[in-house]
N, C-alpha and C positions, 0 to 999 in steps of 0.2 A: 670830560664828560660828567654831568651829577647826575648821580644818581639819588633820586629822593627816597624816602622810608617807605612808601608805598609799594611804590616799585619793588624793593628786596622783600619785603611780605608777599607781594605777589607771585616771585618770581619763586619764593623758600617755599610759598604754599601750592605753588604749580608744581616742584619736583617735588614735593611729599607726595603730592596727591600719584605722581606717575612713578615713586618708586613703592606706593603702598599697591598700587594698581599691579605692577609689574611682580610683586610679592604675594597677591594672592592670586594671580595669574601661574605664578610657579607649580603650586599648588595643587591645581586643577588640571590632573591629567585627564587622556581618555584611556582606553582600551587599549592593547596595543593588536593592531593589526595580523591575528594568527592564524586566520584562514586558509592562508595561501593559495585560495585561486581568484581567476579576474571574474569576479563579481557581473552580473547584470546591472550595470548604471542605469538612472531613470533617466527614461527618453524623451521627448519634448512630449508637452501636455495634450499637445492635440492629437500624439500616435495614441497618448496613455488614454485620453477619452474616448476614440473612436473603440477601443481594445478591449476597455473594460466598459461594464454595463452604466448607463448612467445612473449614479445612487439614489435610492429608491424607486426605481421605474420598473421594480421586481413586485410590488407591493400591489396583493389581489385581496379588490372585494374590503379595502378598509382593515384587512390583515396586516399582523406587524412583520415587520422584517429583520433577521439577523445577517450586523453587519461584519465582516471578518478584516481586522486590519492588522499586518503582516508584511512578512517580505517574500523574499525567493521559495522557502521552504513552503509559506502557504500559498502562493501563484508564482511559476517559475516562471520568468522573462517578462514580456508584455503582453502574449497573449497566451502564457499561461496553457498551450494545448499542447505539452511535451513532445514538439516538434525537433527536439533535440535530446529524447531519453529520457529528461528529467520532469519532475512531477510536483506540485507541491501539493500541503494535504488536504487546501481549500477547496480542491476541483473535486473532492468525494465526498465533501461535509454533506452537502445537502443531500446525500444519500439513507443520512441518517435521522432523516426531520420528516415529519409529514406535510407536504406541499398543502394541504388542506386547512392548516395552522399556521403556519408560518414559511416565509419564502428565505431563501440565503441568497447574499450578495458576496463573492468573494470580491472586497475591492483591495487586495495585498497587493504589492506589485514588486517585483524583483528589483534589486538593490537600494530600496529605501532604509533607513534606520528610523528610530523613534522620532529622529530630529526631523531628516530630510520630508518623511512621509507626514509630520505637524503642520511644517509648511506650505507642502506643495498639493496635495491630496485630503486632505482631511477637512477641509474650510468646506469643500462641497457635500462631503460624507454629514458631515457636522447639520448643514442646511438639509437634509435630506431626513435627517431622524425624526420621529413624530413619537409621543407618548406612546409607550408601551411598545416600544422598537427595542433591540437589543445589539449590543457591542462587545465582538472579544477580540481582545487585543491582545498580539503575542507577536513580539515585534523585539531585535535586538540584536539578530546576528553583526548586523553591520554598523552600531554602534562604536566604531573604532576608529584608530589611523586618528591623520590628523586631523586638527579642528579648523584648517582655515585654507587648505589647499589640496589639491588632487581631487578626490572623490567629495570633501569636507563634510563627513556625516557625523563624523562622532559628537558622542555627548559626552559631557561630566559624566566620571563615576560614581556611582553609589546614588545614593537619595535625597542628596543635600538641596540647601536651598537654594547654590553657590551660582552666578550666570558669569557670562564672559564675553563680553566685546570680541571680535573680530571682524576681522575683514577679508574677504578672499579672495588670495593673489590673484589668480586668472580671470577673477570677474570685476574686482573691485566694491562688488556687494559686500553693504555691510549687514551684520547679524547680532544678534545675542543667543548665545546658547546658554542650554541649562544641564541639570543632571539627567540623568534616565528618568529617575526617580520624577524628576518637575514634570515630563514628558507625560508619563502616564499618571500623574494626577491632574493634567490636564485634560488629557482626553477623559480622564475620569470625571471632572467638574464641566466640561460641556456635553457630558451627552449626558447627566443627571439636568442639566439646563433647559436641553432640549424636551427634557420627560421621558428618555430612553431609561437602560438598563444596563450599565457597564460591566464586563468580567474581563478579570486578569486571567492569563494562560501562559505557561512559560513556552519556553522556548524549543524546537526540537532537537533530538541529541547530534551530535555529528558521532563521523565515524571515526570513534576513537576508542579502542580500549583499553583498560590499566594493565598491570603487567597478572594479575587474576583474573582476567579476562570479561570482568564488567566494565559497564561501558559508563565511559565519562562522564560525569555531572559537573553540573556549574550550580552546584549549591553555594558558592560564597560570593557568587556574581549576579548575573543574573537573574536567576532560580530565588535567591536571594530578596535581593530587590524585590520584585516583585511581588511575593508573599511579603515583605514588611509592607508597602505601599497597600497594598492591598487590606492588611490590618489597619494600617491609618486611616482610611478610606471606605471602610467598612464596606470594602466590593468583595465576591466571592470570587475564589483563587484556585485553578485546576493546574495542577504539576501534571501537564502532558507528561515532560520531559521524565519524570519518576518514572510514570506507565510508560511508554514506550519503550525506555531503556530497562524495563523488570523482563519487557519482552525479545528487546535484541541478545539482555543476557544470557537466557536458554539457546540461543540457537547458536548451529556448528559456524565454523569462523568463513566458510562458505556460502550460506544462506544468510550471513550477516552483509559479507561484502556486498549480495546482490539486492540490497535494501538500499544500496546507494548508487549514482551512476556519475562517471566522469570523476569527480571529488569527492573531497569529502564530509561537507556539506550539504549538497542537494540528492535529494532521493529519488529513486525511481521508482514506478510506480507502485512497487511492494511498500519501499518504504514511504512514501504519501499515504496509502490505505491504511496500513497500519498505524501512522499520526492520525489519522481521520478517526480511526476508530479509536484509538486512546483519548480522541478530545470527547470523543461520546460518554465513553466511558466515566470519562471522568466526570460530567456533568449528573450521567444518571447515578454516581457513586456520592454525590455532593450531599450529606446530612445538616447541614444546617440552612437555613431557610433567607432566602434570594433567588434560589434556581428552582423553585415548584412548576412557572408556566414552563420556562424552556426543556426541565424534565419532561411536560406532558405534550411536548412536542414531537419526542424522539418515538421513533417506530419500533412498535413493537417486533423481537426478534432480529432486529437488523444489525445489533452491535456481533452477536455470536449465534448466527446461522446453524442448524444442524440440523440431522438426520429426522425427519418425523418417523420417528419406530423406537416401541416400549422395549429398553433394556431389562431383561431377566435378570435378575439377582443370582450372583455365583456364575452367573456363564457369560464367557468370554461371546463377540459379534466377530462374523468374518464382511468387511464391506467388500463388495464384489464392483469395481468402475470399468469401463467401457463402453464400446460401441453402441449398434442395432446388433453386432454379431451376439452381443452380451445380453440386452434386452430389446424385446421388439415387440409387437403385438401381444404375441403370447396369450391368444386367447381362442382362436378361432383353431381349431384342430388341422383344419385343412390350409391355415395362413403360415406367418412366419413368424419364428419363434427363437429367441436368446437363450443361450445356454444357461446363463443366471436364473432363467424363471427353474430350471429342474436341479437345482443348488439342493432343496432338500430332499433329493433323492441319493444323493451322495451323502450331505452331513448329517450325523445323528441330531438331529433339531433339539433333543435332550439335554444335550449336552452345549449346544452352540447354537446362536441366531445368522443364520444365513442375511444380508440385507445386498439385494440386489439394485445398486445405486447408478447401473450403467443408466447409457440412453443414447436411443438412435443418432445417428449423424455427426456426433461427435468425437476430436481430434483430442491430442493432451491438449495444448493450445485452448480450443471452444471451451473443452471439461474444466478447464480453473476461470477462465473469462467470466462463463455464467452461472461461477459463486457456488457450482455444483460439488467441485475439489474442495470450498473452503466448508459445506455442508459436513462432511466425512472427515476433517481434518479437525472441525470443533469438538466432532462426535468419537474419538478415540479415546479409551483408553486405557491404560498401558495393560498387556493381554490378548488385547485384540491383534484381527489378521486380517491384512489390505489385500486385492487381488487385484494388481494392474494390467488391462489390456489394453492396447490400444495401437494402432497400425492403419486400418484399412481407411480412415479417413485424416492421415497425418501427411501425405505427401501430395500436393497439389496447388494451388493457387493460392502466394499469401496476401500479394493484395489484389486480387481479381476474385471471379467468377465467385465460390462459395469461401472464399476467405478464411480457410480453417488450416491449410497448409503452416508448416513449417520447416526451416531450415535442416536440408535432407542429411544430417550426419549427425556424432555424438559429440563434437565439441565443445566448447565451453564458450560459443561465439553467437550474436546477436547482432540484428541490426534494426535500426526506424525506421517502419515504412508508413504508410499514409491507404488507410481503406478507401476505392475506389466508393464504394456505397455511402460511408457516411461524410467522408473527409478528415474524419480524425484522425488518430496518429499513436501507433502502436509499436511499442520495441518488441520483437518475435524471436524465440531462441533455436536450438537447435530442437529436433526430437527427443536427442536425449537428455539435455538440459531438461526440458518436463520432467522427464519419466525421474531422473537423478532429485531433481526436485520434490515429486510426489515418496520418493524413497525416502529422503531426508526428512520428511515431514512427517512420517508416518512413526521413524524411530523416536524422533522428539519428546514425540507423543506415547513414548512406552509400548509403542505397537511393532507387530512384524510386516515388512512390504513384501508381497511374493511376484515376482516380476512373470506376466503370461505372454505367451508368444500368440501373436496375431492365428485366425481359425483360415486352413488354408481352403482355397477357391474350387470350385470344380470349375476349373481347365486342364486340360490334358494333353498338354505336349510331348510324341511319341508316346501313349500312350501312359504317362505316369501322371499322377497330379499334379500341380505347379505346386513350386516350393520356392521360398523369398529368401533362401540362406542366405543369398549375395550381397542381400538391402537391409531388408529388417532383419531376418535373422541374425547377420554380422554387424548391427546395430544394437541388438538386444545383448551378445553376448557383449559387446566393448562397456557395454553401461553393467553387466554382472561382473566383467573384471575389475572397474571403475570402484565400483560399490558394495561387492561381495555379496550382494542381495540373493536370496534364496530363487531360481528358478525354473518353472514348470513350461518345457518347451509342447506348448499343446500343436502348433503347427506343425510338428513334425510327426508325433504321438499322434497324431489324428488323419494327418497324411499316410502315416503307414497304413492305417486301420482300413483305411477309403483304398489303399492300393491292393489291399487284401480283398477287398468285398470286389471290385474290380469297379470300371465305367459307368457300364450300365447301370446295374444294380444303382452305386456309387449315387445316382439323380434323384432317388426317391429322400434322400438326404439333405435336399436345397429344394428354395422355394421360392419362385417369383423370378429370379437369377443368380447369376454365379457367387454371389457373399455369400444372401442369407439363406440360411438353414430351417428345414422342416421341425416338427417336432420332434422325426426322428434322429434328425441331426443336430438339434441342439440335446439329446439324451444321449448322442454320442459323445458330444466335446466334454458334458458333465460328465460322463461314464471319465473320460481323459485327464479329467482336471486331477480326480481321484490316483488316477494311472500316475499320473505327475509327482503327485504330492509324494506318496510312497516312494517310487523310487528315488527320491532325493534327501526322502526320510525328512521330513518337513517337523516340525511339531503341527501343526495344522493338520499332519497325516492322522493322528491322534483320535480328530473327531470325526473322521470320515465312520459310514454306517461299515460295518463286519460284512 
């Protein structure tokens, strides 16, 4: 056989080329896969477009629009409606923007990486962006594992400018990948193309904490990246991941676990809220100049909600939360009236601000739902004194009729149901879950929780008043042994008092029907409250009037 000079040039210059290949191929790792749970993989294109909104067809009146590209954390699965717990933080962003400025697209989608979601999702995003549009991108969990089989999303590490050939097994596609880092300067250089406005955002934290009980960063990885990229690229960079985790830090190792569901990556809806408002945060926190319009975007008051009432200097607030039994009309002499409104008939105003934050019809459940718990929860603190009721509107219909019900026990147990009214999809705990939650949040905050017991009914069976020892009663005490929380049994206290006055009498005390209470029954329950406090010798007894 001859072999010519060519030929062995060719053949020395083909194995160089595939042992240099093979050598910088060594090189280029990815992530290593530490998740450990089965991820939401992307689903055919055509589930992912029906699912999510088509990219920009949010866009009102020639208004620009902010576009959010992400994975699981910021839209969980494909349609993203925590149909199974989990939550990510794009479904409350727009919560924080004024609809009259600007619209939000969350187009994230559960198990993308920087890579897969370049390819697959972003060419339409991309066509979709129009000058003065905006793009935050915070994308990375699943940047790992291998590059050319199973799931194949990973990128190169770091920021390099390094790509790589592959091919993948299962499909025989072939690709080129790049770093994280190529990824998002990508996205960065085509949506300055398009005339948009690109911002980095890291990543959110998982649930992990060090052995001092702060919680994990990926400052040398991701978190990383992305702030250099961000410098190269002179795009503005919000460290969610910092904010958030300054906020999982403070709280107890129990209100942290429930910031997540199922793993330990994907959050439930606490934890998505709380991403949602650290990305606000961090945008309105942004001093250097890039993020003016999308600051003057954001709604006033919406990042931290609270109490509309002037704090006195030197005197501690007591917030009073509850029902209608708590507050209710409270204006017409001969209507029905909430013990909260005769609060400062009891405390020395002198010395303490009564703020009666109850309100009709409301369950623990409804009271945090409608942002009313997180009003009172901004508004703490440390000194101040909570006053929890709530009962007569917590056991009934969780996903029917008035939808305020919850899970009738104090366990520490949940489950997803789906509102019959709107069709969405809500995880619901027990009753004492709230109350233990509104307790925990209260100390947090430096403040004291006084846990009250439900205002009892005028029914009179065998002629004594009805008493809920069996339910709520033996509900409230399992969450004071739970929690050791300070507590004033007014249903009982106030039961006696009614068993004393007798029946009849007893009616001039309720108004309209058997809950709510007269004027002069809601100046009984506050006469109680005071009865309460003392005998248990409360600090809060303190400010009661002499």
């Amino acid at each position: 056989m001859k072999i010519n000079l060519l030929t062995v040039v060719s053949l020395f210059t083909m194995l160089s080329c595939v042992t240099a290949q093979e050598s910088k191929n060594a090189k280029l790792e990815a992530i290593e896969d530490v998740n450990k749970v089965t991820d939401l993989t992307l689903d055919s294109l055509d589930k992912v477009r029906q699912a999510r909104i088509e990219p920009g067809t949010s866009r009102k009146e020639g208004r620009p629009v902010l576009f959010l590209i992400g994975n699981s954390t910021m839209r969980n699965g494909t349609l993203g409606n925590g149909n199974n717990g989990q939550w990510g933080w794009g479904y409350y962003a727009e919560d924080y923007f004024d609809k009259e400025k600007i619209s939000v697209e969350n187009q994230a989608l559960g198990g993308t990486s920087s890579r897969t979601f370049y390819r697959r999702l972003w060419p339409d995003i991309r066509k979709a962006i129009m000058p003065g549009d905006w793009v935050i991108i915070s994308i990375g969990h699943n940047d790992n594992g291998p590059f050319d089989s199973g799931r194949a999303r990973a990128s190169i590490k770091g920021i390099g400018t390094d790509s790589l050939e592959v091919t993948i097994k299962e499909t025989g596609v072939h690709e080129v990948v790049y770093s994280y880092g190529e990824y998002l300067r990508r996205y960065i250089r085509e949506t300055r193309e398009r005339g948009g406005n690109p911002v980095l955002m890291s990543l959110t934290p998982r649930h992990a904490r060090e052995a001092d009980g702060k919680n994990q960063r990926k400052t040398e990885t991701f978190t990383l990246w992305a702030k250099q990229v961000a410098e190269q690229m002179n795009v503005p960079f919000i460290d969610q991941e910092k904010i958030s985790a300054e906020k999982l830090d403070k709280f107890t190792q129990w209100k942290y676990d429930y910031h997540f569901f199922i793993d330990n990556i994907h959050t439930s809806r606490f934890g998505a809220e709380l991403n949602a408002r650290s990305a606000a945060e961090g945008i309105a926190a942004y001093d250097k100049s890039g993020l003016e319009y999308l600051q003057s975007c954001l709604v006033s008051g919406a990042i931290c909600p609270k109490v509309n009432v002037a704090r006195k200097k030197g005197r501690p607030m007591v917030f009073i939360t509850g029902d209608s039994t708590v507050k209710n009309e409270d204006k017409n002499p001969d209507g029905m009236w909430g013990w909260g409104s005769q609060a400062a008939t009891v405390f020395d105003t002198t010395k303490i601000t009564p703020v009666n934050w109850a309100k009709a019809g409301r369950s623990c459940r409804t009271y945090l739902n409608e942002g009313r718990w997180d009003q009172v929860y901004n508004s703490i603190e440390p000194g101040d004194f909570v006053l929890i009721q709530f009962g007569h509107n917590d056991i009934g219909g969780i996903d029917k009729d008035k939808e305020r019900g919850e899970i009738a026990c104090t366990s520490d147990t949940c489950h997803v149901y789906k509102s019959a009214k709107t069709g969405k999809y809500e995880v619901v705990y027990s009753f004492g879950w709230y109350l233990r939650k509104f307790i925990d949040d209260v100390r947090e905050k430096g403040g004291t929780p006084i846990l009250v017991s439900l205002t009892p009914r005028n029914e009179w069976p065998n002629g004594k008043i009805e008493r809920r020892n069996d339910s709520y009663g033996k509900w409230y005490r399992e969450v004071v042994e739970q929690t050791g929380v300070e507590f004033v049994d007014l249903h009982n206290i106030s039961a006696d008092a009614l068993d004393k006055i007798g029946q009849k009498k007893a009616a001039a005390y309720y108004n309209h029907d058997h809950t709510h209470t007269s004027l002069k029954g809601a100046k009984l329950n506050a006469k109680n409250i005071g009865v309460g406090l003392r005998e248990i010798k409360s600090d809060l007894a303190k400010y009661l009037k002499k």
